[in-house]
C-alpha positions as CSV (number, residue, x, y, z in Angstrom):
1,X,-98.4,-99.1,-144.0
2,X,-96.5,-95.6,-142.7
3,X,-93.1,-95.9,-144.8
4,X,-90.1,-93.6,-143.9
5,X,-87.6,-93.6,-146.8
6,X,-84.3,-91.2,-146.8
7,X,-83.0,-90.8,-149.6
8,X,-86.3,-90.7,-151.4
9,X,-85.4,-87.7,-154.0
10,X,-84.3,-90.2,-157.3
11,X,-82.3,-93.2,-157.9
12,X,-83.5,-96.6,-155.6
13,X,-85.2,-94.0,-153.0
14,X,-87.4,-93.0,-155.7
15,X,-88.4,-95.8,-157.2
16,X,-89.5,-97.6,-153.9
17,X,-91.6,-94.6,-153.3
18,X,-93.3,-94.6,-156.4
19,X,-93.6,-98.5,-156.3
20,X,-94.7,-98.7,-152.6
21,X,-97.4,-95.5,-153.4
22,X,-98.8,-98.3,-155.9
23,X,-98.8,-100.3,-153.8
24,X,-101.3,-98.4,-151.7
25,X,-98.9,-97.6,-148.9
26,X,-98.5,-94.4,-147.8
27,X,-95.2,-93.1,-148.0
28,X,-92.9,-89.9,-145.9
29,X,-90.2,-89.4,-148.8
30,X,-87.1,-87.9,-147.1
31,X,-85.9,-84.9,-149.4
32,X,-82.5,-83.9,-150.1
33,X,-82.0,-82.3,-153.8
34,X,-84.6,-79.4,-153.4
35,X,-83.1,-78.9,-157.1
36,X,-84.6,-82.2,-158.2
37,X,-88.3,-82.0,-158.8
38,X,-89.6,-85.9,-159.1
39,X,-91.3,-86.0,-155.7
40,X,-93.1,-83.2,-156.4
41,X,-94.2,-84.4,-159.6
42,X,-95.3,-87.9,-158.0
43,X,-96.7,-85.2,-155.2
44,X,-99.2,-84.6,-157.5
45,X,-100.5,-88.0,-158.6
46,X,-100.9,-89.4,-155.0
47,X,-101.7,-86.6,-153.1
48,X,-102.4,-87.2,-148.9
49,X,-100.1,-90.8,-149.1
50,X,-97.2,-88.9,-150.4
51,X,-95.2,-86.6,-147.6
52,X,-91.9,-85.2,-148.8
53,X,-89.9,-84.4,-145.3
54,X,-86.8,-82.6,-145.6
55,X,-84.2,-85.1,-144.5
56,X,-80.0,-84.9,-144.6
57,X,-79.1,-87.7,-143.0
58,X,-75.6,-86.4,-142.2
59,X,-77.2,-84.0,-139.3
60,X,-78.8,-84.7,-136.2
61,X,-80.6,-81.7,-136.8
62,X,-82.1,-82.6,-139.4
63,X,-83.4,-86.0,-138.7
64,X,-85.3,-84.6,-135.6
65,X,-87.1,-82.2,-137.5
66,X,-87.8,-84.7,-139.6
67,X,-89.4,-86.6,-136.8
68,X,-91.2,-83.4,-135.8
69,X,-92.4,-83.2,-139.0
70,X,-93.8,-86.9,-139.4
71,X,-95.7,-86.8,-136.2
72,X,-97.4,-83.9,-137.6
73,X,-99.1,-86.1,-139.4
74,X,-99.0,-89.4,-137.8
75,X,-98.4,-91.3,-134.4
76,X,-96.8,-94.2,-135.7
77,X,-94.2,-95.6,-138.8
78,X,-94.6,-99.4,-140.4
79,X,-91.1,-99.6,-141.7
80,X,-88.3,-97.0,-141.6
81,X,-86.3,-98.1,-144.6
82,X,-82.5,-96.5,-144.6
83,X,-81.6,-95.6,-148.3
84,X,-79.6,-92.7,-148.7
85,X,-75.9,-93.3,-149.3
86,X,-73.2,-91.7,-151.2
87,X,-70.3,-93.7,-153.3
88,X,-67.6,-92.8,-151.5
89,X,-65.2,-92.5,-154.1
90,X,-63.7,-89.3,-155.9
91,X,-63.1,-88.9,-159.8
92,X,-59.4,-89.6,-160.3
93,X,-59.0,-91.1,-156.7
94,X,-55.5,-92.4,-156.3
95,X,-55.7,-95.8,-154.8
96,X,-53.3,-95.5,-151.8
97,X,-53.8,-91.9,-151.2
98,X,-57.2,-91.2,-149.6
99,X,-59.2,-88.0,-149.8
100,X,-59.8,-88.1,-145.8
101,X,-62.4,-85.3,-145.7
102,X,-64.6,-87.1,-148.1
103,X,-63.9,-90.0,-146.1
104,X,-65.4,-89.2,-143.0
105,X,-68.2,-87.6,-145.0
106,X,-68.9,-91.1,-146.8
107,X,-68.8,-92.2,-143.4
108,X,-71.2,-89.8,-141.8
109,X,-73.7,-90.7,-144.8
110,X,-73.7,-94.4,-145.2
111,X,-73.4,-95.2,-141.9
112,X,-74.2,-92.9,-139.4
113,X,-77.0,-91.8,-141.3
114,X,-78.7,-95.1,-140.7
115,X,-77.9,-94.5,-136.8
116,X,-79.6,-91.3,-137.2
117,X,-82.9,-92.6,-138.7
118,X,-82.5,-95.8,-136.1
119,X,-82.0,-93.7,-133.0
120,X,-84.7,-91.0,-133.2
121,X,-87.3,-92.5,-135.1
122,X,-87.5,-95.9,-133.5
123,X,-89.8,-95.0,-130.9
124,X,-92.6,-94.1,-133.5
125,X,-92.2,-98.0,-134.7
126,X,-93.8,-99.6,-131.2
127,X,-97.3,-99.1,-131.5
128,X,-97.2,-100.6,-135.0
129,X,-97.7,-104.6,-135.9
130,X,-94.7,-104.5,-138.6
131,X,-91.7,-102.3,-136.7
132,X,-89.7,-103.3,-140.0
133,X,-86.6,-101.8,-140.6
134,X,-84.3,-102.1,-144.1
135,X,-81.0,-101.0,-144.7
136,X,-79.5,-100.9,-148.0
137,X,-76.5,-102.0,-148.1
138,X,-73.9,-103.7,-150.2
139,X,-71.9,-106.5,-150.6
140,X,-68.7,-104.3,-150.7
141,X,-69.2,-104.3,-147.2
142,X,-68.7,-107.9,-146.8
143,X,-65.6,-108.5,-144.9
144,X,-65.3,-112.2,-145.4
145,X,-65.9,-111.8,-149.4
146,X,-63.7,-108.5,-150.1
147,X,-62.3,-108.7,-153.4
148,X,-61.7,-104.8,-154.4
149,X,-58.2,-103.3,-153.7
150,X,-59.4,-99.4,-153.6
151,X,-62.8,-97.3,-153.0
152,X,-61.8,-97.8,-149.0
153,X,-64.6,-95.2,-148.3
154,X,-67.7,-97.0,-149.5
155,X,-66.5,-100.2,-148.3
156,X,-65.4,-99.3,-145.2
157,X,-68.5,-97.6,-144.3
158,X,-71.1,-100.3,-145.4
159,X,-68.7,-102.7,-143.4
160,X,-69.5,-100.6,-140.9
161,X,-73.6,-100.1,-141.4
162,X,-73.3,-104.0,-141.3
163,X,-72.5,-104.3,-137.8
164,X,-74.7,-101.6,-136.6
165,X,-77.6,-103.7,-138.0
166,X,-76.3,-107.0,-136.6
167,X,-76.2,-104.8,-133.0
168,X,-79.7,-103.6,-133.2
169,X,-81.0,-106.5,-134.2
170,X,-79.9,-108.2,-131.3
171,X,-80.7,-105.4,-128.9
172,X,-84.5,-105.1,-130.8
173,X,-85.4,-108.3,-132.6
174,X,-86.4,-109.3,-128.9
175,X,-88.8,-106.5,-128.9
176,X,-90.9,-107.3,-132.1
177,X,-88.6,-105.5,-134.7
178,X,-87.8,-107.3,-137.9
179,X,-84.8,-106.5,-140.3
180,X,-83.8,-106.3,-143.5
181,X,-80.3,-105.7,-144.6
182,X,-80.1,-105.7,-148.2
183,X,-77.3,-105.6,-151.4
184,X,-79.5,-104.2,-154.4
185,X,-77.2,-105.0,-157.3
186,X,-75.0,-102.8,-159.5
187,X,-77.8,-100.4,-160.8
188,X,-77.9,-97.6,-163.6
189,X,-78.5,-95.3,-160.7
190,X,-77.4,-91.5,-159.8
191,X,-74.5,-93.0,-157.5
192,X,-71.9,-90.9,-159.1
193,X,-74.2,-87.6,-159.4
194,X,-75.2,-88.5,-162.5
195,X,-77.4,-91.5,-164.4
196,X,-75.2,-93.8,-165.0
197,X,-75.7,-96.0,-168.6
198,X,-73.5,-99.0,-166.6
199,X,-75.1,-101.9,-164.6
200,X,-77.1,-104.8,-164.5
201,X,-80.4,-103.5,-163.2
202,X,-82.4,-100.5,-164.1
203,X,-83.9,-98.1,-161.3
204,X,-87.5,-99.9,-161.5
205,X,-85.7,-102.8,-161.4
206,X,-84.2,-102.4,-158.3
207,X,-87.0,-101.0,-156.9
208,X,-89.0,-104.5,-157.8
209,X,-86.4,-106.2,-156.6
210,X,-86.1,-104.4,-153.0
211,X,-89.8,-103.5,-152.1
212,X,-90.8,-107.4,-152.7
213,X,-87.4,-108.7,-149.6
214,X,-89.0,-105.8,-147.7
215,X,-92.6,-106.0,-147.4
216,X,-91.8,-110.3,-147.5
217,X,-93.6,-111.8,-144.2
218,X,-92.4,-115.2,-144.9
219,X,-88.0,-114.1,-144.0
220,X,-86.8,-116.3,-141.6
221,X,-86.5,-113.8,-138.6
222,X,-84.1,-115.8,-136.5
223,X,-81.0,-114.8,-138.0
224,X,-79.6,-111.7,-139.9
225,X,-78.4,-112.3,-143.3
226,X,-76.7,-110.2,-145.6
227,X,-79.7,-110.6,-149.0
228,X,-78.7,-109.7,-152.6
229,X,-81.4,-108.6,-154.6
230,X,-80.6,-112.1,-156.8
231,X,-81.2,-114.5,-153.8
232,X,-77.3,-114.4,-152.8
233,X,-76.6,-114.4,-148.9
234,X,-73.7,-112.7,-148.6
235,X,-71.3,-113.4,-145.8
236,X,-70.1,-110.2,-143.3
């Protein structure tokens, strides 16, 4: 399969492309950290089935020429899978006093980001038998099973990623596109710019946990659920 993954440069990104390259897929890593240097180190192990694209998801701009560059190489993606997110929530954040510019730019990330990827790089889904997208989400942005009393940014705006999903999924189930909207666990990730030593799950973990719900052919396609990496279906 053709695999477009934002978010790609380290953390959950990374290990689904190095675990989906093993796979035998053939993967179009979206790059953000030019800094960071992984990709390019995996660059060299897989050669032709690894594409790093330049990819902020927070510009319009950005995602096109990301598309431009993707049909440079191919006519058609498998699966799109939406990855890149920040945590929404500044060192020292007072609870009831929100940062508002790093709000809307949590905002812009987690979950117009996904609308981004959705909106300009659907198209190159139709010709293919899979048309899967995956969002990962999290079950802070359950409405129905809130139980935080802060971090409105990164709640807020997977609260909002949820519904967009449950909205194209309606508008393009119809046509042959399958979903996955996904909670990957607490993870000893890069969420907060740096590896964190706290959490239940370790990157490869994670990325285990999430390529097996994505590439699954046997999910029930008639409904949307909410799926935790532990086999919870979480409530929106």
């Amino acid at each position: 399969m053709n695999v477009l993954i934002s978010g790609a440069d380290r953390g959950l990104g990374f290990g689904l492309t190095k675990l989906l390259l093993e796979k035998g897929h053939t993967v179009f890593a979206g790059q953000y950290l030019k800094q960071w240097n992984e990709l390019e180190q995996l660059k060299e192990n897989y050669g032709s089935r690894l594409y790093l694209i330049d990819l902020d998801v927070g510009s319009e701009v950005s995602v096109r020429e990301a598309r431009t560059a993707v049909e440079a190489v191919t006519d058609h993606l498998d699966m799109l899978i939406s990855n890149a997110g920040i945590n929404g929530k500044l060192d020292g954040e007072v609870t009831m006093e929100s940062n508002f510019e790093y709000m809307m730019r949590t905002y812009n990330i987690n979950s117009l980001g996904a609308v981004r990827l959705v909106e300009i790089f659907y198209q190159m889904m139709k010709g293919s038998d899979t048309k899967r997208m995956c969002f990962v989400s999290s079950e802070a942005g359950s409405i129905a099973q809130a139980w935080r009393e802060d971090n409105f940014s990164y709640c807020m705006s997977k609260a909002a990623l949820n519904m967009y999903v449950k909205l194209i999924y309606n508008r393009l189930k119809p046509e042959g596109y399958s979903f996955r909207l996904y909670h990957p666990g607490w993870i000893r990730s890069y969420m907060s710019g740096k590896l964190s030593e706290r959490g239940n799950l370790s990157i490869e973990e994670a990325a285990d946990y999430a390529a097996n719900y994505f590439l699954d052919e046997s999910v029930d396609e008639s409904e949307l659920i909410l799926f935790g990496y532990d086999g919870e279906k979480f409530q929106f």
